[in-house]
Every structure is written in C-alpha cells, then in structure tokens.
C-alpha positions as a Python dict, from the first residue, in 0.01 Angstrom:
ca = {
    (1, 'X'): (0, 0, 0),
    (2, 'X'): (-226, 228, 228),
    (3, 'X'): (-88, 601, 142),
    (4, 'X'): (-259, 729, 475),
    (5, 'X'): (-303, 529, 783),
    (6, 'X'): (-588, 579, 1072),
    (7, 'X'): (-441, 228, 1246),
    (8, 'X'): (-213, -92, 1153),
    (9, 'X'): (-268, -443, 1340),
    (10, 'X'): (-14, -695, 1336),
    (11, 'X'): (30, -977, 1465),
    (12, 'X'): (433, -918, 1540),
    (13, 'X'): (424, -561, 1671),
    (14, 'X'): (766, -385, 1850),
    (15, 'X'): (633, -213, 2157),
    (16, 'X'): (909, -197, 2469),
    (17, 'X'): (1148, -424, 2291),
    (18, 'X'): (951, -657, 2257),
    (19, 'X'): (725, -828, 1974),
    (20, 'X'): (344, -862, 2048),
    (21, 'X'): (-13, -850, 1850),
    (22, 'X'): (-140, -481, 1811),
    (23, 'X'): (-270, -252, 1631),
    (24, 'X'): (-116, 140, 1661),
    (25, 'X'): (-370, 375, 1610),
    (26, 'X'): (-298, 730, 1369),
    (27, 'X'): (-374, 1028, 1366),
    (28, 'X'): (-250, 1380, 1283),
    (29, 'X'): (115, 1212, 1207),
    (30, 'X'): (187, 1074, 1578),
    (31, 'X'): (89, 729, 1754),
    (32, 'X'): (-240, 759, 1914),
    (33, 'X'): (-244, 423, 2057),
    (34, 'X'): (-113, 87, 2116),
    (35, 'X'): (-457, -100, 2149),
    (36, 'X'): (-512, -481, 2100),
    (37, 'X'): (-475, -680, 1808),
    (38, 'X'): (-888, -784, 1838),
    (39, 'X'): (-927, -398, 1910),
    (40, 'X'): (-1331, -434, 1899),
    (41, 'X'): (-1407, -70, 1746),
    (42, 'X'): (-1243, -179, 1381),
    (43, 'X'): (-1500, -280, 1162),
    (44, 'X'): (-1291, -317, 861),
    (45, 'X'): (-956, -430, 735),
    (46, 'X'): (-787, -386, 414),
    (47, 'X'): (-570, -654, 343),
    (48, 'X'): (-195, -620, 294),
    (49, 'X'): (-184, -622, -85),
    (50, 'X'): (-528, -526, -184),
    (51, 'X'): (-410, -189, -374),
    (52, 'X'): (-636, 37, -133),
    (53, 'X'): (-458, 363, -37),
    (54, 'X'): (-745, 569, 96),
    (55, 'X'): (-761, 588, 522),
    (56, 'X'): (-814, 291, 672),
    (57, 'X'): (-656, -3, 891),
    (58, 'X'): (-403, -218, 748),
    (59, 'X'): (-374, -569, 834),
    (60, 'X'): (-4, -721, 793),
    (61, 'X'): (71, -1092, 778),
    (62, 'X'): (184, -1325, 993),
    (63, 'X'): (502, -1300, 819),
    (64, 'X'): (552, -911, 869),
    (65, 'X'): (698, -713, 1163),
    (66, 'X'): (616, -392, 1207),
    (67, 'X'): (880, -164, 1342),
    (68, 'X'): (960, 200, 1395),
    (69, 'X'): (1122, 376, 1114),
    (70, 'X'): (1488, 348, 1063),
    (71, 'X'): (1710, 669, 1215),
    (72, 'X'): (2039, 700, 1040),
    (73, 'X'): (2251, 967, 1170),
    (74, 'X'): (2543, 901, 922),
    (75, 'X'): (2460, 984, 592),
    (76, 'X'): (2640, 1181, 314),
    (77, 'X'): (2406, 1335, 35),
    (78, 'X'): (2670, 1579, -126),
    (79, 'X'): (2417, 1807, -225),
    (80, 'X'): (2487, 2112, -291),
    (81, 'X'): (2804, 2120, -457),
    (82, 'X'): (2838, 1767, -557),
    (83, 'X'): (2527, 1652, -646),
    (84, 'X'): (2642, 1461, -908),
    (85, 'X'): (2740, 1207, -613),
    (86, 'X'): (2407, 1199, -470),
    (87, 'X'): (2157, 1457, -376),
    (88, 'X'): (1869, 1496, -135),
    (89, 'X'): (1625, 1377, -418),
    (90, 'X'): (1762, 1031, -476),
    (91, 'X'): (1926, 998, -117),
    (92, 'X'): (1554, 1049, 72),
    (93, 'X'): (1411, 791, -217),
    (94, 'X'): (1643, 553, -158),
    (95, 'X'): (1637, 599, 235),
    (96, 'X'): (1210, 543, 222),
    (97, 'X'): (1255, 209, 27),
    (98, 'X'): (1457, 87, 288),
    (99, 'X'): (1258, 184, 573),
    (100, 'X'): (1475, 477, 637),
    (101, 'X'): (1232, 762, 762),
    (102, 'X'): (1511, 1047, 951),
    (103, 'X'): (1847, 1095, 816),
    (104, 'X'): (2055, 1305, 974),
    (105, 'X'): (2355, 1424, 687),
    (106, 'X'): (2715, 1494, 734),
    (107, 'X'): (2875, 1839, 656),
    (108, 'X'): (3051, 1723, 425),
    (109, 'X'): (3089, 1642, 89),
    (110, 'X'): (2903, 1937, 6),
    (111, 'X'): (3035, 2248, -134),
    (112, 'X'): (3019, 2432, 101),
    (113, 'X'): (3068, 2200, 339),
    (114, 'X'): (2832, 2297, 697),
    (115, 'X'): (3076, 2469, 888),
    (116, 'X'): (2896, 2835, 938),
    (117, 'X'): (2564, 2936, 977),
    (118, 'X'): (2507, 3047, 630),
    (119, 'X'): (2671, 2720, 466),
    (120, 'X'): (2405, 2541, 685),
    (121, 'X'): (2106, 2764, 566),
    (122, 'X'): (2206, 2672, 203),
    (123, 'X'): (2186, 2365, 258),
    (124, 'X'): (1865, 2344, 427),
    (125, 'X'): (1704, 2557, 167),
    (126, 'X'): (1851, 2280, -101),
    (127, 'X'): (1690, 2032, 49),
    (128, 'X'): (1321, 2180, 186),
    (129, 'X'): (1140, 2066, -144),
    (130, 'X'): (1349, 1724, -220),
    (131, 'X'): (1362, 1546, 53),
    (132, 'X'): (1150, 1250, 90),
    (133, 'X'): (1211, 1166, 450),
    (134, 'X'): (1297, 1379, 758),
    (135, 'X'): (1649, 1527, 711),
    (136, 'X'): (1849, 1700, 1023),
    (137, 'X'): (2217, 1834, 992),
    (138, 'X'): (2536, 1806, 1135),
    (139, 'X'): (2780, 2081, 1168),
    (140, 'X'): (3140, 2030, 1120),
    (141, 'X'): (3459, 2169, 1334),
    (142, 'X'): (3765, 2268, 1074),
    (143, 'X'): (4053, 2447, 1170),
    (144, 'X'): (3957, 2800, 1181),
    (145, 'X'): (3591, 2786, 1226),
    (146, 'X'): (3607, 2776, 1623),
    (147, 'X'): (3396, 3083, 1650),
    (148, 'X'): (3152, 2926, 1422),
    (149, 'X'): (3067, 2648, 1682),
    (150, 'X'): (2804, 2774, 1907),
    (151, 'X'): (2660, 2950, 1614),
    (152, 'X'): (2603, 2637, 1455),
    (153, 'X'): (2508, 2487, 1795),
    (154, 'X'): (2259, 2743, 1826),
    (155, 'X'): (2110, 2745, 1477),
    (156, 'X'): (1982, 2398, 1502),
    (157, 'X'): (2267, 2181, 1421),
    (158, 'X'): (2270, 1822, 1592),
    (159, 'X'): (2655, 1836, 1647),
    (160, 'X'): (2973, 1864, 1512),
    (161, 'X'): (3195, 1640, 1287),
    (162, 'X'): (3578, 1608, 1290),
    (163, 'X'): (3841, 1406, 1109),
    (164, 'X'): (4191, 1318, 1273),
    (165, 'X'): (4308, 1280, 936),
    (166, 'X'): (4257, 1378, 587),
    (167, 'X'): (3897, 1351, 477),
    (168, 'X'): (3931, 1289, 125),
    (169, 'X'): (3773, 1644, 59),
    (170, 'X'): (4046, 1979, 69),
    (171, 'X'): (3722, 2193, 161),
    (172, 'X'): (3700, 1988, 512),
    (173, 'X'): (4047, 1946, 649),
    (174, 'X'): (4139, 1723, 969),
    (175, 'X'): (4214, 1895, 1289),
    (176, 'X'): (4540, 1867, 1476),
    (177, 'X'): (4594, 1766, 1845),
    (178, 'X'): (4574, 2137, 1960),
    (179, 'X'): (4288, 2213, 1718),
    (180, 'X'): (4104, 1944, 1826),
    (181, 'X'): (4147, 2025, 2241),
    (182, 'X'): (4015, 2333, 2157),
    (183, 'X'): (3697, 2221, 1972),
    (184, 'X'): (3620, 1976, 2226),
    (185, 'X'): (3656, 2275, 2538),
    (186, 'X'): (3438, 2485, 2347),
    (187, 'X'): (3190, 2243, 2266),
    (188, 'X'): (3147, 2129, 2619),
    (189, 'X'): (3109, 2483, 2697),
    (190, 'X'): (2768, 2451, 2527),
    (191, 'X'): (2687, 2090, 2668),
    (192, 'X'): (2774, 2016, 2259),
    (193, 'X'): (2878, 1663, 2080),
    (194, 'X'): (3125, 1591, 1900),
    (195, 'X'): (3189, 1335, 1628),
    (196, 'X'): (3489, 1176, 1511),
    (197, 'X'): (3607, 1028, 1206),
    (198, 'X'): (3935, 863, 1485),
    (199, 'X'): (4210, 773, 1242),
    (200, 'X'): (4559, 885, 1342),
    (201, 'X'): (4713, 1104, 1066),
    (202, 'X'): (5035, 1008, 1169),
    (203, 'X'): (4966, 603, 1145),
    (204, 'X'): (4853, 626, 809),
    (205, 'X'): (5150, 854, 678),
    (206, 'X'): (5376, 537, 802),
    (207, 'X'): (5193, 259, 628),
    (208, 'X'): (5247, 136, 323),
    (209, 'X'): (5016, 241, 57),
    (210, 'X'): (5187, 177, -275),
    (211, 'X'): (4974, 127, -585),
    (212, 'X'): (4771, -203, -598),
    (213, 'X'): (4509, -370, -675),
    (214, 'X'): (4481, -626, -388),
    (215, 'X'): (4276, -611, -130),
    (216, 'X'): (4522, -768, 115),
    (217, 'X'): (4766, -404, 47),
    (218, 'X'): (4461, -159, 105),
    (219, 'X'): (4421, -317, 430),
    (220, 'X'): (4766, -263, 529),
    (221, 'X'): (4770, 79, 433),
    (222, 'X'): (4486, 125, 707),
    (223, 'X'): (4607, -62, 973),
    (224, 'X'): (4362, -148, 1331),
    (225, 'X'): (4663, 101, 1545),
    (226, 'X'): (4553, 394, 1324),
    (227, 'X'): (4208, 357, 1447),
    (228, 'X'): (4338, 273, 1869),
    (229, 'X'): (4583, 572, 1899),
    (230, 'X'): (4307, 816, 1710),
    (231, 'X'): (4065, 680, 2035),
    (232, 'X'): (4292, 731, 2218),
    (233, 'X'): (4347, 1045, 2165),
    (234, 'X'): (3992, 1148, 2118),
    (235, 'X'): (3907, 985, 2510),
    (236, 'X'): (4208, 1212, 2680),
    (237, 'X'): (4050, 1507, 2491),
    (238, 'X'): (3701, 1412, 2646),
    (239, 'X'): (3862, 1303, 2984),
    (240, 'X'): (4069, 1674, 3016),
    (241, 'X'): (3704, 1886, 2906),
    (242, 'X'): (3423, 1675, 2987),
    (243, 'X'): (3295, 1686, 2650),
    (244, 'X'): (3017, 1433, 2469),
    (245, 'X'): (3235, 1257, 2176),
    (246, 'X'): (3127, 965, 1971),
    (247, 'X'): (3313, 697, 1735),
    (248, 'X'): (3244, 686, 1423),
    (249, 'X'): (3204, 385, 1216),
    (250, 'X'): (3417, 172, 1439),
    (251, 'X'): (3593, -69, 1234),
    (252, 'X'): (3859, -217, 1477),
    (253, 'X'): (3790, -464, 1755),
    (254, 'X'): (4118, -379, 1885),
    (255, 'X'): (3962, -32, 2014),
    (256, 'X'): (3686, -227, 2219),
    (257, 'X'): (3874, -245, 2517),
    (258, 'X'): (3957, 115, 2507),
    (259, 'X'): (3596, 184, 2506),
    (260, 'X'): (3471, -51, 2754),
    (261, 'X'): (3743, 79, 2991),
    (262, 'X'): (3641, 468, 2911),
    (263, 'X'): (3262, 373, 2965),
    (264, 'X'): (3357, 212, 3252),
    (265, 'X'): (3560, 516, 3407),
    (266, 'X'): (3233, 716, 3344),
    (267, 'X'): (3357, 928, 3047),
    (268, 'X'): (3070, 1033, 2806),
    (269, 'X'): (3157, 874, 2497),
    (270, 'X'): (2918, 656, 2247),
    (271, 'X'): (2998, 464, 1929),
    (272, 'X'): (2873, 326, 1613),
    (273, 'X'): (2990, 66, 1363),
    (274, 'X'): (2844, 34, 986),
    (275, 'X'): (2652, -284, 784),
    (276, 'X'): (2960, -319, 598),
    (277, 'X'): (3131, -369, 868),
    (278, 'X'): (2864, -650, 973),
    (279, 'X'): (2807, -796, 708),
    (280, 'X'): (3163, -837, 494),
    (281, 'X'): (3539, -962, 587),
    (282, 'X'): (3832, -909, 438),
    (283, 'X'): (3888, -1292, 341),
    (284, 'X'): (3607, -1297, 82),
    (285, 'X'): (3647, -1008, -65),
    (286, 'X'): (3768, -949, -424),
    (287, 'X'): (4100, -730, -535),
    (288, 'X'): (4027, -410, -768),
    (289, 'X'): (3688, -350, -625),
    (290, 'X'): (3624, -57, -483),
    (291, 'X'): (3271, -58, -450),
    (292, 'X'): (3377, -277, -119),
    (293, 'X'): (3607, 31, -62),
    (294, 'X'): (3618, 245, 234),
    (295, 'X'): (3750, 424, 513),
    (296, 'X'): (3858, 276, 805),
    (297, 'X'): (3826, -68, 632),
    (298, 'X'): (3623, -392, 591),
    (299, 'X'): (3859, -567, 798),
    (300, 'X'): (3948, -1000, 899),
    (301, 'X'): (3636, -1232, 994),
    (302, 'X'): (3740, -1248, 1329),
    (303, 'X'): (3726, -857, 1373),
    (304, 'X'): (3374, -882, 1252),
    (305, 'X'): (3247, -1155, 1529),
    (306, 'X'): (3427, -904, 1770),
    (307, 'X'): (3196, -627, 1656),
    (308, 'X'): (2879, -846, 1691),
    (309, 'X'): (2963, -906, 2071),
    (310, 'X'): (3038, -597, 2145),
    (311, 'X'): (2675, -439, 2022),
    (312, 'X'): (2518, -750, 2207),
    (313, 'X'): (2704, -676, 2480),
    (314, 'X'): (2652, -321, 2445),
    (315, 'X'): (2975, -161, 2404),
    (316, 'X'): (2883, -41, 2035),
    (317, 'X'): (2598, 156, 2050),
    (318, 'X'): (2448, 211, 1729),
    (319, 'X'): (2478, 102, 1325),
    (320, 'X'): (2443, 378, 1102),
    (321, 'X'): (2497, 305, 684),
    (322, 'X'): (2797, 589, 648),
    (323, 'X'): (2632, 632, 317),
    (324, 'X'): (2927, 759, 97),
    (325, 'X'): (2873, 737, -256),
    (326, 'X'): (3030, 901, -558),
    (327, 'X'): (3003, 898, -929),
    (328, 'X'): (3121, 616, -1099),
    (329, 'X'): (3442, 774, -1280),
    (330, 'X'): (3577, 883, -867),
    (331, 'X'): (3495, 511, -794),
    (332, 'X'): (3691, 351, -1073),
    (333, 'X'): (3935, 567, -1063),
    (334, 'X'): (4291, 394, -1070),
    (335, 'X'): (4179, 112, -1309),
    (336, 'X'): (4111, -115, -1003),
    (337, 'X'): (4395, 23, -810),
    (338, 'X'): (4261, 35, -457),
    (339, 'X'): (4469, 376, -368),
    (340, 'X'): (4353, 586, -601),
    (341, 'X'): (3935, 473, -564),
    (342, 'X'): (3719, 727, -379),
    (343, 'X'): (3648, 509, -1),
    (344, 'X'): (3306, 468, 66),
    (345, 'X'): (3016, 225, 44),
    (346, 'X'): (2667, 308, -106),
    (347, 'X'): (2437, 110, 168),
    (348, 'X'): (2146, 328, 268),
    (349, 'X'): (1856, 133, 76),
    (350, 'X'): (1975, -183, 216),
    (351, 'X'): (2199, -114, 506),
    (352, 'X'): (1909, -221, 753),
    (353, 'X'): (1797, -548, 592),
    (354, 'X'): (2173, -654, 562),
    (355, 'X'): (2227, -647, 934),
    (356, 'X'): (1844, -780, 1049),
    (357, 'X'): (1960, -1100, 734),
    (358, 'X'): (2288, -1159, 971),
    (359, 'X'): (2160, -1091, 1294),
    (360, 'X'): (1923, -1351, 1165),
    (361, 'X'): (2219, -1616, 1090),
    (362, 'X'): (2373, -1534, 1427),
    (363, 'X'): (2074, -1626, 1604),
    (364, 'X'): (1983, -1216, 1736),
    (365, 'X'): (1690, -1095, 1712),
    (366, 'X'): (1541, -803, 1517),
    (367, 'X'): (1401, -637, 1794),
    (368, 'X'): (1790, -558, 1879),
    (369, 'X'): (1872, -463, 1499),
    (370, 'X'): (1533, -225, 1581),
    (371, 'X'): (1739, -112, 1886),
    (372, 'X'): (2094, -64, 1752),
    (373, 'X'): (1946, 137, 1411),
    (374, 'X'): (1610, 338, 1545),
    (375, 'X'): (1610, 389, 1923),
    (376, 'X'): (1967, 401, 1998),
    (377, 'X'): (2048, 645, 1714),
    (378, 'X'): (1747, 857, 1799),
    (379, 'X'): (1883, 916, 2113),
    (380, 'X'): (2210, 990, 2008),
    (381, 'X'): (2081, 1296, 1857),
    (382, 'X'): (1794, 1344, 2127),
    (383, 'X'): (1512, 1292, 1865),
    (384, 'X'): (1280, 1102, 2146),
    (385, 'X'): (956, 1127, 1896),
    (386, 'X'): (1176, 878, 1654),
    (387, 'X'): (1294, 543, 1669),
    (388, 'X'): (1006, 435, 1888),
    (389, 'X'): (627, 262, 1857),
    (390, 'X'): (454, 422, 2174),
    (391, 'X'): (236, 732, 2223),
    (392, 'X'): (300, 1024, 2125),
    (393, 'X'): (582, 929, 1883),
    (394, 'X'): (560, 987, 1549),
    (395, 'X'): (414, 752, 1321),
    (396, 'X'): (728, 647, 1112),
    (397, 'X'): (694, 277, 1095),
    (398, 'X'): (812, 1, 845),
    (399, 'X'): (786, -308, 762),
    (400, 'X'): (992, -608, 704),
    (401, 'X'): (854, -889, 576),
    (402, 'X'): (991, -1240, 556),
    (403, 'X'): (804, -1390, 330),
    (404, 'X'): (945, -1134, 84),
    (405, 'X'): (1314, -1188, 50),
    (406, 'X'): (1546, -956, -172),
    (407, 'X'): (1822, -1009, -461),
    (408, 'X'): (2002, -693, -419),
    (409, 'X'): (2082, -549, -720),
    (410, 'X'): (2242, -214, -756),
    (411, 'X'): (2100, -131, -1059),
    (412, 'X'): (1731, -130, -898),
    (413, 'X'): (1809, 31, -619),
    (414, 'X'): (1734, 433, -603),
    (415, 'X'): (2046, 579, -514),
    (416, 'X'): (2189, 828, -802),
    (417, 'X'): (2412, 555, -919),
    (418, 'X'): (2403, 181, -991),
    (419, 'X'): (2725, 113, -746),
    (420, 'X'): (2664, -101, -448),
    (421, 'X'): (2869, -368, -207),
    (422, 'X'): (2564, -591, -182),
    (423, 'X'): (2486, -624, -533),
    (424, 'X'): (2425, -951, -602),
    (425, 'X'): (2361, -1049, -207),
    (426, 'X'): (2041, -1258, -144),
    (427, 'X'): (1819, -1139, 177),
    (428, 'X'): (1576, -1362, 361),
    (429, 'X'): (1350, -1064, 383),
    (430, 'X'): (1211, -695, 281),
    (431, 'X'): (1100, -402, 355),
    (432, 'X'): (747, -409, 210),
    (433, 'X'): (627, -57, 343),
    (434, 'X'): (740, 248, 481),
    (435, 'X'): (537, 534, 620),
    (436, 'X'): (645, 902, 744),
    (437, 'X'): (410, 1035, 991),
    (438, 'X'): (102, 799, 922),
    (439, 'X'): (173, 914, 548),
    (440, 'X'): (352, 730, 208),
    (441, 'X'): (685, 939, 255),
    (442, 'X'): (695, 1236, -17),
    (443, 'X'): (748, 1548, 175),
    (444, 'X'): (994, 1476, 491),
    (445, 'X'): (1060, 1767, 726),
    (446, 'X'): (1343, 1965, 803),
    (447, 'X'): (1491, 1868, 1156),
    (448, 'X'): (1687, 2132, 1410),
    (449, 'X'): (1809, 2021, 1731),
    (450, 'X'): (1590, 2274, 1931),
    (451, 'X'): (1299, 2154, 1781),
    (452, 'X'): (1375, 1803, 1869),
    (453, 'X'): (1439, 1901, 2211),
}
C-alpha cells in the first residue's frame, strides 16, 4: 500500500455521517481537504494494489470505504510489569492491522499499575519507542491514592478508572461505597471523569461460583443484578457530586432503563458495551473455554438484541474492544474450569470488523459502527482531531474493504499470543489499509489530555 499519502479518492467516503465520492487531501499529518472525487488538479492515480508506496494519490475500489481511524479507549497492554501478557509492541501492531490508530490503555494490569504521577511517567517512557499507533493513558482511583487524583488529572491523564469489585489484580483493589463518594467529589472538583468497572462486590460474594466447567454455572456466578445495583450505585454517587462517570463494558440489558432514566434526569453519565458482547450469546457458546471468558459476561441472545437497540437508539454510547489478554498458562488455568480462567477476551485486531460483519446482518450501517467506535469514543476523551474525516483532523483513516473478507484465525493475528474468541469466525470484509497521520503507522505518539484539549 501507499506508505505516505498527499490525497485518497474513493468512491464511498465518510464525511458528516454520511458516505459520498471524495478524495481527502494530506499533508503535514492532518486533512487538508475534502475535495471531489473528479478533483481536476490530480493527474495521476496509483491503483489500490499496485505495490507503489512513494507520495501520491490512492485510488480505492468500489468495494472499499474509507473511514476515520478506529479510537479505542479500553485497552489493556500490561506493559510494564506484565508484559508477558501483552506489551505496547505487539498491542499497537495488532491495533494498526485492524484499523485501530489511538488507543487509550487502562491502568491496570501493569506493575505498577497508573495510580501516581511517577507510575504514569514509567509507563509512558515504556511505551515512547514501541508503540505503533497513538497511545493516551488512563489513571486509576484505589483506595488510598485520593491525593494522587488531580496530580494525575493534571499530568495528562484522560481520567480515572475504578472497580466496585475485585479486579482480578491485588495491585488495583476495588473501592468501597465511601471510597468511591469520595473519588467521585474530588474528581468533580477538577471537572474530572470517572470510569467504572459497575459490578456489585456484594452480588457476586452471594452467587454461586463453585468449580465447573459449564458455561451455563459461570454465568450464574455473574448474575445481570450485580451489574444494576453497581449502576445504581455509581448514578447516586454522580447525582449527590455532579461528577462525569461512564459504564464500562455494559453487559446487561437489564441496566438500560437505569440509564435511559439517568440521561433523561440530565445526569452526566455515558456508556460503552464491547464486540463480544455484540457479536456472541451465551446459547452457542462452548463449556471449558475460556478464551470466550470474561468479566461481566457474554450473556443470553436476547440480552444481545437489547444492546443493539439501545446503541441505535442511542442509549449506549460507544464500543470499545476491553482488550484483556493474558498468557496462555493464566488462560487455561483450571483445566477448563471456568472459575479459575483469567476473564478477558483478546479482540483488538478484529473487534471493529466483528461489529461492522453484524451490524451488516442486522441491516445498520457502517457509518454508525464508524460512529459508535471513532467519533463517539473520541469525544469521550475530548480527542476532537480523531475519529473524524474533515479539516483539520488528523489523517488516521482506514479502510474496509468488502471484497476482502476474513477467516479469523488467532494464530495470524499480531497480538503476543495465539488466543482469540473469533478464531475460526468468517467476516464479509477487511481492513485492507491503515494510515496514522497520512503515514503507514510505525511511530504513534504519546497522547495527554492537555494536549488534546
């Protein structure tokens, strides 16, 4: 493909929502200009697969779409600390092949984890020469690291994290109902956001969890009320201080009336749900497999229909790939036995042309995919130069192309290990190219909050 663009026409272009002919002119990293496809001053166009990768305009086919680059604000690289999980390195690789071109990682599974100014430093210096793609941070809010908060807020940080339960992780442990009213006033103090992993502690500790391998038991042991009273929690805390909060990785459709009814009352609260979430149900999937593993869960087919409408309908927000991988021995861990399996799905290579494949089947369009997994999550983090194709953004675009479909399979893909809930899934398309900045992505930038701003 072209390594350096000066323009790309199209013939299915997303400008305003909307698909159209153009070609987006390049330079110096940011979008020039939107001009028309027959823009008279091109005099020459390479084609799509004619090997050329010096400057130049790049025609796409008919069959292509070009889009802005993908924004995913939930991502966990690990790195440092437990880079044997991941790293910024394979993480950023995988992220570009997928037309992934800003990630924004969470604070933890590193050691440290990004809850102080110095923890956030290292990690920024670990990833300055391995990241691929644009990386920004979030900070996270612990018990004890109160004071640490505006620091953090004021270093560069895009927000804060919190679990209402255990994390998985003894280095990031959940806050408590007082703990967490006191994050959320100081955070608002500061105009901050805060982000919540909503599972009630209490709910879970009541479940059943014994050993097993069936699917059917993990799903019990994580039932939809942990996820309701956790919102529910989280939306008195933001009613009593004002503060920004947003859901993470929604799971439950039983929470969406909660949220319509707190959007509704005016409160400031956002969410997100996850591909897996999207794109699997709990009917069809297989016992002692914990690649399909995670936390809240892939839950019934029903609850997944229910999450559909409500990003149509716009009471879900965004889809981010909660990118949560580990090594293979904390994945098979247990022998199959659900329990015991580290929760989380590896889906940032292929998160995005999972959902545009069943938005597809549904009958949506992938200008609203575009929506729900560029613009939307740019704004969530204020990053109004991403997620876009219009002046003055910049020039992170991709391309899926239907002509091109994909067999997933986890072995090819470039995450650190060959582990992967849509291995073996067929896709009606791919993404063929992805450029950071008018440029192949192999040096992404470092992203702070003020600079974004």
């Amino acid at each position: 493909m072209a390594r350096s663009l000066t323009a790309v026409r199209a013939r299915h272009v997303l400008v305003d929502g909307t698909f159209r002919p153009a070609t987006v002119r390049v330079a110096d990293g940011r979008i020039t200009e939107v001009a028309a496809y027959d823009d008279g001053r091109i005099t020459e166009v390479a084609a799509y697969d004619d090997g050329r990768d010096e400057p130049g305009t790049l025609g796409l086919p008919d069959t292509a779409r070009l889009l802005p680059g993908v924004v995913d604000t939930h991502v966990h690289v690990n790195e440092p600390g437990r880079t044997e999980w991941e790293g910024f390195a394979t993480a950023t690789t995988a992220a570009a092949r997928g037309g992934v071109t800003t990630i924004i990682d969470m604070p933890l599974n590193s050691v440290p984890p990004t809850t102080t100014v110095d923890h956030l430093r290292l990690k920024q210096q670990v990833a300055a020469d391995k990241a691929r793609v644009d990386v920004g941070f979030w900070g996270g809010a612990v018990p004890g690291n109160l004071a640490d908060l505006r620091p953090l807020w004021e270093a560069g940080v895009f927000g804060f994290k919190c679990f209402l339960a255990p994390s998985g992780v003894d280095e990031f442990p959940p806050l408590g109902p007082d703990e967490l009213d006191a994050a959320l006033a100081e955070i608002s103090g500061f105009d901050g956001l805060m982000i919540v992993h909503a599972e009630d502690a209490r709910v879970l500790d009541e479940a059943p969890h014994p050993p097993s391998r069936a699917y059917a038991d993990f799903l019990l042991s994580r039932p939809d009320r942990a996820e309701t009273d956790a919102i529910r929690r989280l939306l008195d805390g933001a009613r009593a201080t004002g503060c920004r909060v947003h859901v993470l990785h929604l799971s439950s459709a039983r929470a969406l009336d909660l949220l319509a009814d707190a959007r509704a009352e005016g409160l400031p609260v956002t969410v997100e749900t996850c591909p897996h979430y999207l794109c699997f149900n709990a009917e069809d999937l297989p016992d002692a497999a914990p690649q399909f593993k995670c936390c809240p869960p892939i839950r019934d087919r029903g609850n997944r229909d229910a999450l559909w409408d409500a990003l149509v309908d716009g009471v879900i927000d965004c889809v981010v790939s909660d990118h949560s991988p580990s090594t293979p021995e904390e994945k098979g861990r247990g022998d199959g036995d659900l329990q015991q399996a580290w929760g989380g799905i590896s889906g940032l290579q292929v998160g995005f042309t999972a959902v545009a494949d069943e938005a597809a089947a549904r009958g949506i369009g992938l200008e609203q995919v575009s929506r729900w997994m560029a613009t939307a999550t740019a704004d969530l983090v204020g990053l109004a130069h991403k997620g876009r194709i219009a002046v003055g953004a910049d020039a992170d675009l991709t391309v899926l192309d239907t002509a091109a479909p994909l067999d997933v399979r986890a072995a090819d893909l470039a995450h650190r290990h060959p582990i992967s809930a849509y291995d073996g899934r067929r896709l009606a398309g791919s993404v063929t190219h992805t450029w950071l900045r008018g440029e192949e992505p192999t040096a992404g930038r470092l992203l702070t909050r003020e600079a974004a701003a």
